[in-house]
Backbone and ligand atoms as CSV (ligand in chain L), in Angstrom:
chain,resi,resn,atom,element,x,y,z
A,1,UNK,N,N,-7.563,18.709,-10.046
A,1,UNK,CA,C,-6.365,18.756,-9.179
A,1,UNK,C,C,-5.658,17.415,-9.214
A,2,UNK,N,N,-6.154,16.402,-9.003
A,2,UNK,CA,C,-6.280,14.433,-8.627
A,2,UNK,C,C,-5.209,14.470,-9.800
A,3,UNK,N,N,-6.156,14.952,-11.202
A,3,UNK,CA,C,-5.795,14.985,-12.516
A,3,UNK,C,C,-4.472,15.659,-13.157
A,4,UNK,N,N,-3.991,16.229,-12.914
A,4,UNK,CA,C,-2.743,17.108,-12.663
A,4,UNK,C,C,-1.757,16.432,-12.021
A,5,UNK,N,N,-2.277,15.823,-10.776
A,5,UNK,CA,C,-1.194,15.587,-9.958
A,5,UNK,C,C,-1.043,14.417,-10.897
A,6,UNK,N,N,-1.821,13.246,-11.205
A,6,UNK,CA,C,-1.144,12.066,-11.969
A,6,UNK,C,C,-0.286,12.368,-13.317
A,7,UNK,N,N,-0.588,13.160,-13.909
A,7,UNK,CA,C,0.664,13.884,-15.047
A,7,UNK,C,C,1.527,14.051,-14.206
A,8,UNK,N,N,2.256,14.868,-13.447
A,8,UNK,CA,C,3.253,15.188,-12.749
A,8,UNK,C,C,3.833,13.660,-13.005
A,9,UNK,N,N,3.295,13.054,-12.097
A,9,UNK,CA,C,4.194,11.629,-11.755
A,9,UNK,C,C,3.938,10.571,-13.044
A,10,UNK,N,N,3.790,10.991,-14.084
A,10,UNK,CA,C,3.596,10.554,-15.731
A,10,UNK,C,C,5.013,10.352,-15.919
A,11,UNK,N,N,5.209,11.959,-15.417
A,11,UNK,CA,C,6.829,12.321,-16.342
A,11,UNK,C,C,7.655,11.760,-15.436
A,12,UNK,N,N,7.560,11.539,-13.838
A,12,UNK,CA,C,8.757,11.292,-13.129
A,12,UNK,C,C,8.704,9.840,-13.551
A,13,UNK,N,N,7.790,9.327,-13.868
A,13,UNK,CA,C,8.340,7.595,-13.832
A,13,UNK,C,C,9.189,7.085,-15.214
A,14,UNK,N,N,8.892,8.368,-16.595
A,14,UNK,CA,C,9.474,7.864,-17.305
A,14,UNK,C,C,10.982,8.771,-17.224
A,15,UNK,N,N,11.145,9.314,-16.895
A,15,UNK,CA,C,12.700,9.890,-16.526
A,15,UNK,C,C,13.296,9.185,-15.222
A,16,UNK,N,N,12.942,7.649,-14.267
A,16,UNK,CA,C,13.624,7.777,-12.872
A,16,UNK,C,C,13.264,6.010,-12.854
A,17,UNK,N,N,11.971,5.938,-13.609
A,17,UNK,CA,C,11.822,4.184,-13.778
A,17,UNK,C,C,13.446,3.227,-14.126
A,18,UNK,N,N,13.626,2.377,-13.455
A,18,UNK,CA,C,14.802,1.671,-13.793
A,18,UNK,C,C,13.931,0.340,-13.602
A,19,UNK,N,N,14.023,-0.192,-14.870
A,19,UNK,CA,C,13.792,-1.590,-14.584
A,19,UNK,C,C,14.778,-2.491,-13.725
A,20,UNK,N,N,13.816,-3.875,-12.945
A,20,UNK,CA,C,14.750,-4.533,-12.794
A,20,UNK,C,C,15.386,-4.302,-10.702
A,21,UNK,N,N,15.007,-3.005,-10.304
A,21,UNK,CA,C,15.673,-2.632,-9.429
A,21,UNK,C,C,14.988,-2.587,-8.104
A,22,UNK,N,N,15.202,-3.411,-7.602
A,22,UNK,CA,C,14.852,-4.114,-6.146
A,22,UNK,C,C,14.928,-2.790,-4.567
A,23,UNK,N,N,14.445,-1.738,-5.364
A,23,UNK,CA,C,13.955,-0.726,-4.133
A,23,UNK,C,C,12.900,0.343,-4.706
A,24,UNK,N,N,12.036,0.687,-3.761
A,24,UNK,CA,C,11.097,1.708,-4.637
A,24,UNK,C,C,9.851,0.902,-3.668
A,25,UNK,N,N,8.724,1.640,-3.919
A,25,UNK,CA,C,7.554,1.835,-2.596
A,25,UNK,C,C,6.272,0.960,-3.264
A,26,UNK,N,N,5.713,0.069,-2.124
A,26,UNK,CA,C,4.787,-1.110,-2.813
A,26,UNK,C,C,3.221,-0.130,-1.895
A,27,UNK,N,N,2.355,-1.270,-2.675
A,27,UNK,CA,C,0.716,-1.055,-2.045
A,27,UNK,C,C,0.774,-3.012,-1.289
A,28,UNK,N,N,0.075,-2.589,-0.486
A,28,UNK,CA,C,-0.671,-4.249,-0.337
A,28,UNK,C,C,-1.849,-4.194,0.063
A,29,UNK,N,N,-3.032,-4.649,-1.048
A,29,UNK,CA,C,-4.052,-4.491,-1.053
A,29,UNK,C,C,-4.576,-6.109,-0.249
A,30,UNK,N,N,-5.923,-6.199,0.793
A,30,UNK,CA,C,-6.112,-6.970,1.142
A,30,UNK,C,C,-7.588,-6.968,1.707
A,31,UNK,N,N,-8.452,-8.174,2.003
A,31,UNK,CA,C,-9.877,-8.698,2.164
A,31,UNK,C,C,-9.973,-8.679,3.902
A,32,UNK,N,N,-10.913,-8.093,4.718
A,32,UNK,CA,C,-11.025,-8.224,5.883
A,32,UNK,C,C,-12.452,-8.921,5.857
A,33,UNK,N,N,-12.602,-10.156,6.005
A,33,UNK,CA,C,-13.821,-11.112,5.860
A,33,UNK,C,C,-15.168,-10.651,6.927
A,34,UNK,N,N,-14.570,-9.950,7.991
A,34,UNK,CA,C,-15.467,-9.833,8.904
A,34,UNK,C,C,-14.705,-8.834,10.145
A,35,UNK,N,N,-16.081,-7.705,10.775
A,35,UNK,CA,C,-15.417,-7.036,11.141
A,35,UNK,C,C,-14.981,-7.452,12.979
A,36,UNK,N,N,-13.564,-6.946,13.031
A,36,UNK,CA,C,-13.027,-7.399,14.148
A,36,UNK,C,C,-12.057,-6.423,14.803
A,37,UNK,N,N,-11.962,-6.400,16.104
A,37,UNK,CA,C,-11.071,-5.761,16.945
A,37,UNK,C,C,-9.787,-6.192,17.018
A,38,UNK,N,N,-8.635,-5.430,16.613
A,38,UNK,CA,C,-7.120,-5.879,16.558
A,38,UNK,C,C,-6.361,-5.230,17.588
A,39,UNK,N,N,-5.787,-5.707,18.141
A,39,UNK,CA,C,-4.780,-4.927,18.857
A,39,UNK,C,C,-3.331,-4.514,18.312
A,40,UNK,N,N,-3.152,-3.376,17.637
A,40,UNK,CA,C,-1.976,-2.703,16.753
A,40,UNK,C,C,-1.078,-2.388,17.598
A,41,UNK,N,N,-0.091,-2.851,18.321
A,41,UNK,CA,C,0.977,-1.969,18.735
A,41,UNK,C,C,0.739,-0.500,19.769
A,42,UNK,N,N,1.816,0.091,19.246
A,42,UNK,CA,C,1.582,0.768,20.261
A,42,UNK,C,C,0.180,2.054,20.439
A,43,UNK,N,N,-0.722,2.019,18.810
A,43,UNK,CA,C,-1.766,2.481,18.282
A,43,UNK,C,C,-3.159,1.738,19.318
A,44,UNK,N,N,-2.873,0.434,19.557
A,44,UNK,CA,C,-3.940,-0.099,20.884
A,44,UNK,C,C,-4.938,-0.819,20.576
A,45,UNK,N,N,-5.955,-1.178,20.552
A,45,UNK,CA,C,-7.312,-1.767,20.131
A,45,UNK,C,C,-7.703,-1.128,18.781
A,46,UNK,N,N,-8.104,-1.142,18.160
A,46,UNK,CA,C,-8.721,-0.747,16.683
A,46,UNK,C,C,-9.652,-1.939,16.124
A,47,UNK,N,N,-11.098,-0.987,15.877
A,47,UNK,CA,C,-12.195,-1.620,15.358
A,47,UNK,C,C,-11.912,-1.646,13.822
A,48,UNK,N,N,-11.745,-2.769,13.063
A,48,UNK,CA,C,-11.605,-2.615,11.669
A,48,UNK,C,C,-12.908,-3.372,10.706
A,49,UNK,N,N,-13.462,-2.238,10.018
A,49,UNK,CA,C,-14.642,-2.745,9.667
A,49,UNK,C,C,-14.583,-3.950,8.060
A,50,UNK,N,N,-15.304,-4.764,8.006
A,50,UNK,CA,C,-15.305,-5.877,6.859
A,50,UNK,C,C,-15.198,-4.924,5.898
A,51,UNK,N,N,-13.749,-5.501,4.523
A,51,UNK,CA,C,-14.193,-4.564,3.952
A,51,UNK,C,C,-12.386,-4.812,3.090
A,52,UNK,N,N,-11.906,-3.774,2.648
A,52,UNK,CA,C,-10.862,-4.061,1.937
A,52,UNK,C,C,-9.986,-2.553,1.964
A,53,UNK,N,N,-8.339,-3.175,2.293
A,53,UNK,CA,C,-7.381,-2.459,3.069
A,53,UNK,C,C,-6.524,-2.059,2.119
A,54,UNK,N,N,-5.773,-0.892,2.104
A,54,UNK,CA,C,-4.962,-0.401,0.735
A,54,UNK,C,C,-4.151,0.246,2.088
A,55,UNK,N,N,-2.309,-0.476,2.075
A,55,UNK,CA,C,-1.242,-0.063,2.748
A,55,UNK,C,C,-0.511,0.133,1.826
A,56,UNK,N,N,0.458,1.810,1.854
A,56,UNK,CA,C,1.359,2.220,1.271
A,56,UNK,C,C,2.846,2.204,1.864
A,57,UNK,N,N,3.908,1.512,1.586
A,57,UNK,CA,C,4.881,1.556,2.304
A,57,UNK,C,C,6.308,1.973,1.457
A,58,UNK,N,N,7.610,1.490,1.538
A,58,UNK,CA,C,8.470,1.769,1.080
A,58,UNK,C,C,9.469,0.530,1.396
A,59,UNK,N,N,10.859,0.802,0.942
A,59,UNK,CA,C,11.796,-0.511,0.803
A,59,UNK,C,C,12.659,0.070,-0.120
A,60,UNK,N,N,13.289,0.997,0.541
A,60,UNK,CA,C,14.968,1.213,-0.162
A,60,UNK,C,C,15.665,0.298,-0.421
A,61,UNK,N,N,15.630,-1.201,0.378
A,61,UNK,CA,C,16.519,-1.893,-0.222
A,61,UNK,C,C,15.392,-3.607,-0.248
A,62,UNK,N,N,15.830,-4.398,-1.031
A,62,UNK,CA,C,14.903,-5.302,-0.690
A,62,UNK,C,C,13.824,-5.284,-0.722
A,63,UNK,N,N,13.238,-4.778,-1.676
A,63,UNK,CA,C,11.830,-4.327,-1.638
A,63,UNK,C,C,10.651,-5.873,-1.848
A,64,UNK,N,N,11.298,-6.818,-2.535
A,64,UNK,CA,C,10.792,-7.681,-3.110
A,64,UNK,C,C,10.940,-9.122,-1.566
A,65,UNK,N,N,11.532,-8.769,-0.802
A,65,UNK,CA,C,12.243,-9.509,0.363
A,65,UNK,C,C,10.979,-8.695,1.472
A,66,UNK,N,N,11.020,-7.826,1.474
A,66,UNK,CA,C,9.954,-7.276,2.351
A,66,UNK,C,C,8.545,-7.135,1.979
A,67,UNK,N,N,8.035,-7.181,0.517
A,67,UNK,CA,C,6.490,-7.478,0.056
A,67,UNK,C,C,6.520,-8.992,0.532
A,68,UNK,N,N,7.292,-9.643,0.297
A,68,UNK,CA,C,6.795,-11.238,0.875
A,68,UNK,C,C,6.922,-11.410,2.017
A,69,UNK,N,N,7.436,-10.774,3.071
A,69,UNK,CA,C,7.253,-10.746,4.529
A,69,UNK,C,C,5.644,-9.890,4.572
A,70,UNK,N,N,5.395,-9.238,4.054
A,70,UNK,CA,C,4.182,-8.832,4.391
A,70,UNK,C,C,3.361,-9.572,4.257
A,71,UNK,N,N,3.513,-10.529,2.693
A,71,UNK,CA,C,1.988,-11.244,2.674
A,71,UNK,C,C,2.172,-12.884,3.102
A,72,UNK,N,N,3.739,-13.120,4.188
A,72,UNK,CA,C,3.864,-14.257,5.220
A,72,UNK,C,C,2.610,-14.185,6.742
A,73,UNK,N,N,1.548,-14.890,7.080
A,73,UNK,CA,C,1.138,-14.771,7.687
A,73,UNK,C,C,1.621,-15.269,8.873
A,74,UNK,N,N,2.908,-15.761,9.215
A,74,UNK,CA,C,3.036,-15.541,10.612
A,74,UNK,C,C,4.651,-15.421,10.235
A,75,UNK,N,N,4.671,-14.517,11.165
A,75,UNK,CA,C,5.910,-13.873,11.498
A,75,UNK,C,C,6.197,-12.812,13.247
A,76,UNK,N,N,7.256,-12.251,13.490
A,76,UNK,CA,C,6.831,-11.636,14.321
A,76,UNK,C,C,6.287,-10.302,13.945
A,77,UNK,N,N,5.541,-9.637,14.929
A,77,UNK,CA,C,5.332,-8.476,14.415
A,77,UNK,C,C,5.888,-7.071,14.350
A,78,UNK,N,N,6.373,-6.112,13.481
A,78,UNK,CA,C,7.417,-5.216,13.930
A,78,UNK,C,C,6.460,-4.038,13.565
A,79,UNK,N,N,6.138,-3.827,12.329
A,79,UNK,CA,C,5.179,-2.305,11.465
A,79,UNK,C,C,3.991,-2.854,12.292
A,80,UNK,N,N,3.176,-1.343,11.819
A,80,UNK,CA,C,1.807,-1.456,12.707
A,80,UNK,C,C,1.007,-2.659,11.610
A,81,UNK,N,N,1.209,-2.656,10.173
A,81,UNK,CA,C,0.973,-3.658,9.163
A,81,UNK,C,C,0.823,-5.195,9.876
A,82,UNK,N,N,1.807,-5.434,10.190
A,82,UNK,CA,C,1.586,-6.624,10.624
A,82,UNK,C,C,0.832,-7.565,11.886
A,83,UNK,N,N,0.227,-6.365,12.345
A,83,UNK,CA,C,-1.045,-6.859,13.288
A,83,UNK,C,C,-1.970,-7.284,12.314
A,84,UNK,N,N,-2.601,-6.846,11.324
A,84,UNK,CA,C,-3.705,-6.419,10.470
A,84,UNK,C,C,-3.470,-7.691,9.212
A,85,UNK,N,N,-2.433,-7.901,8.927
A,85,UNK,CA,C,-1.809,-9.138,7.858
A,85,UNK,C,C,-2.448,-10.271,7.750
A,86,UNK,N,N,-2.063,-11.007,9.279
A,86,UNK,CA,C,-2.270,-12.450,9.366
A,86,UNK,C,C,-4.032,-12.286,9.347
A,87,UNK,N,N,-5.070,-11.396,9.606
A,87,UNK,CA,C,-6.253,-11.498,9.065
A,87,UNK,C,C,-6.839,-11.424,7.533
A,88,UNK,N,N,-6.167,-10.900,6.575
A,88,UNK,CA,C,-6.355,-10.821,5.791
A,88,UNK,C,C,-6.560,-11.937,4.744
A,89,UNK,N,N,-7.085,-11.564,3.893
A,89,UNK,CA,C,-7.074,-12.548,2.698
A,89,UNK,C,C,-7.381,-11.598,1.486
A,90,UNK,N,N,-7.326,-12.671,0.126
A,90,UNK,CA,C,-6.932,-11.992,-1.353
A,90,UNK,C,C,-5.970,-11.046,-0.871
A,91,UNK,N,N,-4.922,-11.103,-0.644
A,91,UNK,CA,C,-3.534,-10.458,-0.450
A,91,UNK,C,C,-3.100,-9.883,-2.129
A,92,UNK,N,N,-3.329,-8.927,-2.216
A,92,UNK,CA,C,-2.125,-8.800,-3.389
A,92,UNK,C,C,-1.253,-7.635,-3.363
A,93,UNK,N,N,0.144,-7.889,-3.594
A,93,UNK,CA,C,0.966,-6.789,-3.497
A,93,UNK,C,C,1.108,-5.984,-5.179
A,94,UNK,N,N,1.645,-4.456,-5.112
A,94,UNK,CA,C,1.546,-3.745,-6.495
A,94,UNK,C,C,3.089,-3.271,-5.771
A,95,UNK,N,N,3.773,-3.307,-7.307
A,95,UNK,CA,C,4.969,-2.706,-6.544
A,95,UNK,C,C,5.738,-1.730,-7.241
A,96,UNK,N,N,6.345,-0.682,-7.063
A,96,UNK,CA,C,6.346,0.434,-7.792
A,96,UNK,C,C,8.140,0.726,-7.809
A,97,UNK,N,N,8.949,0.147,-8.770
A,97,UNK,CA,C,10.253,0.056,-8.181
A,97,UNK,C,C,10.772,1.454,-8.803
A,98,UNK,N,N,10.252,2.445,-8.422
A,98,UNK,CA,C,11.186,3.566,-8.791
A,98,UNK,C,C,11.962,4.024,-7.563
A,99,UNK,N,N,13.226,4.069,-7.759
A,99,UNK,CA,C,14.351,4.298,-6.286
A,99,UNK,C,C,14.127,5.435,-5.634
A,100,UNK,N,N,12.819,5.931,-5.796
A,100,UNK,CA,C,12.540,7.071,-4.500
A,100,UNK,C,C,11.587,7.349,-3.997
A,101,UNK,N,N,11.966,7.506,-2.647
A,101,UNK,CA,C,10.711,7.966,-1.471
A,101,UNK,C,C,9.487,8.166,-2.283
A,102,UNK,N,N,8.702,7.515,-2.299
A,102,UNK,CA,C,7.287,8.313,-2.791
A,102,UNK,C,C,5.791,8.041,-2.326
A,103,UNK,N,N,6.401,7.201,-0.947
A,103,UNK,CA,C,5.015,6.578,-0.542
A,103,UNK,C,C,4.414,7.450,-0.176
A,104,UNK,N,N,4.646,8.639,0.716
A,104,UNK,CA,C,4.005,9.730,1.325
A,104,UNK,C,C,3.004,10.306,0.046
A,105,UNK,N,N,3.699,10.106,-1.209
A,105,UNK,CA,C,2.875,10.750,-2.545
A,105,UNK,C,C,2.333,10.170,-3.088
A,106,UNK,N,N,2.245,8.673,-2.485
A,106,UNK,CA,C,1.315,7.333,-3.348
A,106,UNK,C,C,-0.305,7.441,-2.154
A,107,UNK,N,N,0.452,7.874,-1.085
A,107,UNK,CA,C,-0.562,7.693,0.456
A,107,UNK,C,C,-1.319,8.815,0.070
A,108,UNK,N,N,-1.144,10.073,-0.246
A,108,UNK,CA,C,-1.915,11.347,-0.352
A,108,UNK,C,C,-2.580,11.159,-2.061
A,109,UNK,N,N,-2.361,10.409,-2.509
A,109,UNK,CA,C,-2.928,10.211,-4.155
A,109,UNK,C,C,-4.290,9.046,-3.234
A,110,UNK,N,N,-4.117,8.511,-2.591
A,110,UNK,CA,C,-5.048,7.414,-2.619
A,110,UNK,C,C,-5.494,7.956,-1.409
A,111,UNK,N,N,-5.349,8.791,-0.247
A,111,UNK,CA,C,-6.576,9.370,0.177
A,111,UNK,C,C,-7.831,9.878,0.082
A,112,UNK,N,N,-7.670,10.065,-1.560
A,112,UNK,CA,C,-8.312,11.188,-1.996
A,112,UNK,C,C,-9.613,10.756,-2.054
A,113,UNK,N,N,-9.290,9.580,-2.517
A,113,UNK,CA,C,-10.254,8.682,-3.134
A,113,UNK,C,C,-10.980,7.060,-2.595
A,114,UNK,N,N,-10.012,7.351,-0.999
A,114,UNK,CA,C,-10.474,6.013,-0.243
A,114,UNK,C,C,-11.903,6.349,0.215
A,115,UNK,N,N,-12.481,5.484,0.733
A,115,UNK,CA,C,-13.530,5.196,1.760
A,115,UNK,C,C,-13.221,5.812,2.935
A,116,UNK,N,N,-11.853,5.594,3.802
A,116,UNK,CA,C,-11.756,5.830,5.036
A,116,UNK,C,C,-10.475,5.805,4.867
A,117,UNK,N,N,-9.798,6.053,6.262
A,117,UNK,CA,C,-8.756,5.601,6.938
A,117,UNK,C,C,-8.359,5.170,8.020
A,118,UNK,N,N,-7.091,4.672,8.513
A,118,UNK,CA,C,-7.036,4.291,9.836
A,118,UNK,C,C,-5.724,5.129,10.789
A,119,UNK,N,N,-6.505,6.010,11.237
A,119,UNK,CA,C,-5.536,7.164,11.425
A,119,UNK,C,C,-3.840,6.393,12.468
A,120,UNK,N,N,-2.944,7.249,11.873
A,120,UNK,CA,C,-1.679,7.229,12.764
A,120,UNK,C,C,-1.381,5.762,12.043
A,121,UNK,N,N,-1.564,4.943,11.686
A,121,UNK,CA,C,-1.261,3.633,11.058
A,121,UNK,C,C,-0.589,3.921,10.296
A,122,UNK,N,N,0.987,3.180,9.923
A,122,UNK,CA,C,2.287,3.037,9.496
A,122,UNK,C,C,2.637,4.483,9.099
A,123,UNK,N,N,2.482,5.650,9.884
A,123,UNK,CA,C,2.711,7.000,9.373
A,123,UNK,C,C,3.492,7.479,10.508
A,124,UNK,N,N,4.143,6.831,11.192
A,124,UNK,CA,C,4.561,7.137,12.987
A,124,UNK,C,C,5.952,8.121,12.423
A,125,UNK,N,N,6.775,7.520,11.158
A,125,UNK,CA,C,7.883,8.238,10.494
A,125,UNK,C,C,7.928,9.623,9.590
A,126,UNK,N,N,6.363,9.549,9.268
A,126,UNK,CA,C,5.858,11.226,8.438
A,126,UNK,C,C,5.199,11.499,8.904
A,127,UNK,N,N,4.913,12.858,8.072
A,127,UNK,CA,C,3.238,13.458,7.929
A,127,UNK,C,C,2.369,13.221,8.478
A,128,UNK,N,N,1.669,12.084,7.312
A,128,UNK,CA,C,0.573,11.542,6.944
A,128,UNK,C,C,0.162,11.407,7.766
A,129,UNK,N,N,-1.056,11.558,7.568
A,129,UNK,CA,C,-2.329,10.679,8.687
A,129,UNK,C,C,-2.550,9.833,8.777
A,130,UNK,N,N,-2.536,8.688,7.848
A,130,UNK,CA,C,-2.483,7.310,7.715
A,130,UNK,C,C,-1.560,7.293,6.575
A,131,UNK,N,N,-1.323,5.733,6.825
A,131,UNK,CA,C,-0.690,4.850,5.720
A,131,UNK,C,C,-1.389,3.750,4.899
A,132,UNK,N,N,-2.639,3.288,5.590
A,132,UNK,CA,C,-3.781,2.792,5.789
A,132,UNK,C,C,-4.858,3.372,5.699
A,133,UNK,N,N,-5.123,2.352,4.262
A,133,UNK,CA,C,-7.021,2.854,3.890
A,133,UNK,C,C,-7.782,2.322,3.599
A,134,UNK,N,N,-8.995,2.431,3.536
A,134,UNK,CA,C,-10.561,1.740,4.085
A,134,UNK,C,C,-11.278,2.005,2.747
A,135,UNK,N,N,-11.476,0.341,1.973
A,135,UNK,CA,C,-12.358,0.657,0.839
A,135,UNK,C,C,-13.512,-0.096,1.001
A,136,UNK,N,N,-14.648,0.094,1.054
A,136,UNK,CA,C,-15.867,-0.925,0.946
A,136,UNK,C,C,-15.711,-1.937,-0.671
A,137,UNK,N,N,-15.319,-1.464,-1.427
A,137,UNK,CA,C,-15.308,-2.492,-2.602
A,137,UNK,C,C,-14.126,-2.621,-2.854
A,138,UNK,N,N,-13.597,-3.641,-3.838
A,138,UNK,CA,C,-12.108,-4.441,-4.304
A,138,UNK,C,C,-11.498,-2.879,-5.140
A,139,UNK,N,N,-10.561,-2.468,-4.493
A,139,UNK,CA,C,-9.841,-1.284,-5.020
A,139,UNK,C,C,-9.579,-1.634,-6.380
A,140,UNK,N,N,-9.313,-2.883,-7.131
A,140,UNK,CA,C,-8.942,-3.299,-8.224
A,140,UNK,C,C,-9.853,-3.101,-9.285
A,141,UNK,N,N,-11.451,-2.519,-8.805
A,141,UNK,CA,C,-12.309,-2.830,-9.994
A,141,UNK,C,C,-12.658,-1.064,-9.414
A,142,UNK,N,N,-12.030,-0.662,-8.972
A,142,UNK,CA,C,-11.784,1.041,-8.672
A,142,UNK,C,C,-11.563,1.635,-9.886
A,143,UNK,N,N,-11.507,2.447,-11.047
A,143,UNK,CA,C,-11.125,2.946,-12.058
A,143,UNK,C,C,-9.981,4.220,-11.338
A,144,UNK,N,N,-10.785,4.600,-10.181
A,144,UNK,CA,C,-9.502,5.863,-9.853
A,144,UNK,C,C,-8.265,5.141,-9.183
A,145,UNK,N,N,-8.528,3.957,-8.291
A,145,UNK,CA,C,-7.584,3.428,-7.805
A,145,UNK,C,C,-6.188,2.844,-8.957
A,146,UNK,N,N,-6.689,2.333,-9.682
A,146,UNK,CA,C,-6.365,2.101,-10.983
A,146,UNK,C,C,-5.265,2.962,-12.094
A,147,UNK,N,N,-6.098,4.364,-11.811
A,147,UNK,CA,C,-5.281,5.066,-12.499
A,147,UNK,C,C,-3.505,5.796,-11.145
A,148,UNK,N,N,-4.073,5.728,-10.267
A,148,UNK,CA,C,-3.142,6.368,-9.594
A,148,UNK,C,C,-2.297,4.819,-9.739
A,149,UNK,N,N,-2.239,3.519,-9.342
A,149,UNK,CA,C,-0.898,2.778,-9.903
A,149,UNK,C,C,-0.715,2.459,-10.979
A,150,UNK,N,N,-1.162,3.146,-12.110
A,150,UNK,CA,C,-0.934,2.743,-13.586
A,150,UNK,C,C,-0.040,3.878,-13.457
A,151,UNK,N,N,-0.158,5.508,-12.988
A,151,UNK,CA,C,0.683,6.211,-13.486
A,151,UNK,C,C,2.212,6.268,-12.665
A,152,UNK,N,N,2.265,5.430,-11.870
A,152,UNK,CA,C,3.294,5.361,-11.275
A,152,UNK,C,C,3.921,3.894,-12.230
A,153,UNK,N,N,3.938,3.384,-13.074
A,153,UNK,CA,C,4.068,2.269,-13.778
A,153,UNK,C,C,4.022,0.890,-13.075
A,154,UNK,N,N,3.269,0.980,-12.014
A,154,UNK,CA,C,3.194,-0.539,-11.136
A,154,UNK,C,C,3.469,-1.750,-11.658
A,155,UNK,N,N,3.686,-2.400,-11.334
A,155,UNK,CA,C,3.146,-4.126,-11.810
A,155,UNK,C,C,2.927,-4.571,-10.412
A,156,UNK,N,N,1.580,-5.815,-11.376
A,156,UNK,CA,C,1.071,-6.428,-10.417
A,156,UNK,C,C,0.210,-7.624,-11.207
A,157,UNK,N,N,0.533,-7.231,-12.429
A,157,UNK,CA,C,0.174,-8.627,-12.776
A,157,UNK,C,C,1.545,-9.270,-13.015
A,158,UNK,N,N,2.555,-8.615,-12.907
A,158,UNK,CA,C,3.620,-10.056,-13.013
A,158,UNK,C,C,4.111,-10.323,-12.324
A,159,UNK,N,N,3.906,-9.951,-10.856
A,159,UNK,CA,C,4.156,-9.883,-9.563
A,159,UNK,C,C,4.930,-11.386,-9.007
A,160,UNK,N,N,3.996,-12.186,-9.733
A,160,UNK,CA,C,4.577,-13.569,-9.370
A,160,UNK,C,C,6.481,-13.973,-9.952
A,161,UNK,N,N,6.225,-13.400,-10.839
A,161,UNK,CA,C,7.526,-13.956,-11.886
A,161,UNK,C,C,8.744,-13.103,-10.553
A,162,UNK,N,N,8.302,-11.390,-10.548
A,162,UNK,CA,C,9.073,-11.130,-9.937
A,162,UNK,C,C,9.684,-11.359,-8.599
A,163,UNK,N,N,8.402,-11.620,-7.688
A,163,UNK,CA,C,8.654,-12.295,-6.130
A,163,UNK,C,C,9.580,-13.611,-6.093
L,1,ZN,ZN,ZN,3.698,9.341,4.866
């Protein structure tokens, strides 16, 4: 099924990919050193266990202006994201600049295959159950994690050049 669905979005990235174009839906993967109680907004206290965080979001415009507000550790706080931020560490953003909505379809690709989640987290605008997910190991040395932002054509190793 997993397998299927990543063909599907094979073909949309090479018919809708525009290089170059500063809107389209990021990941920000990140290190929780130790486990701790946060207070999220209007979501409330939340126990978040040590361990490593995979957030799916979006950025119609500015997309590259808003991944670096995410991985600014102090700022004010507005998304439920940014309670959860300023703890983090190994921050890395993946960013997927195809100009359409697709986080809801990046969030349900990487459910599949998380550890956990953190329910109602940055999903207050859809669906989803979360937006926010719970991996015990570095999603990066994930092979499935892996394949779901390879087939969306991510970058993230040149992340720097582009930020
Ligand atoms: Zn969603």
């Amino acid at each position: 099924m997993r397998d299927r669905d990543i063909n599907v979005f094979k073909k949309d990235c090479a018919k809708q990919s525009i290089k170059g174009s500063d809107k389209g839906s990021y990941i920000i993967v990140g290190f929780l050193a130790r486990c701790m109680s946060i207070e999220v907004g209007s979501l409330g206290s939340i126990n978040f266990q040590k361990g490593y965080y995979v957030y799916v979001g979006s950025a119609m415009n500015s997309l590259s202006k808003r991944v670096k507000r995410h991985l600014a550790k102090v700022k004010k706080a507005h998304w439920h994201i940014d309670y959860l931020t300023p703890h983090l560490t190994k921050m890395k953003p993946i960013l997927i600049t195809i100009p359409e909505k697709l986080e809801c379809r990046i969030s349900r690709a990487i459910s599949v295959i998380a550890d956990g989640k953190v329910a109602n987290f940055g999903s207050s605008d859809c669906r989803c159950a979360s937006h926010l997910y719970f991996f015990e190991t570095d999603p990066f040395q994930n092979t499935n994690f892996l394949e779901i932002i390879d087939s969306y054509n991510a970058s993230y190793g040149k992340i720097e050049g582009f930020l």
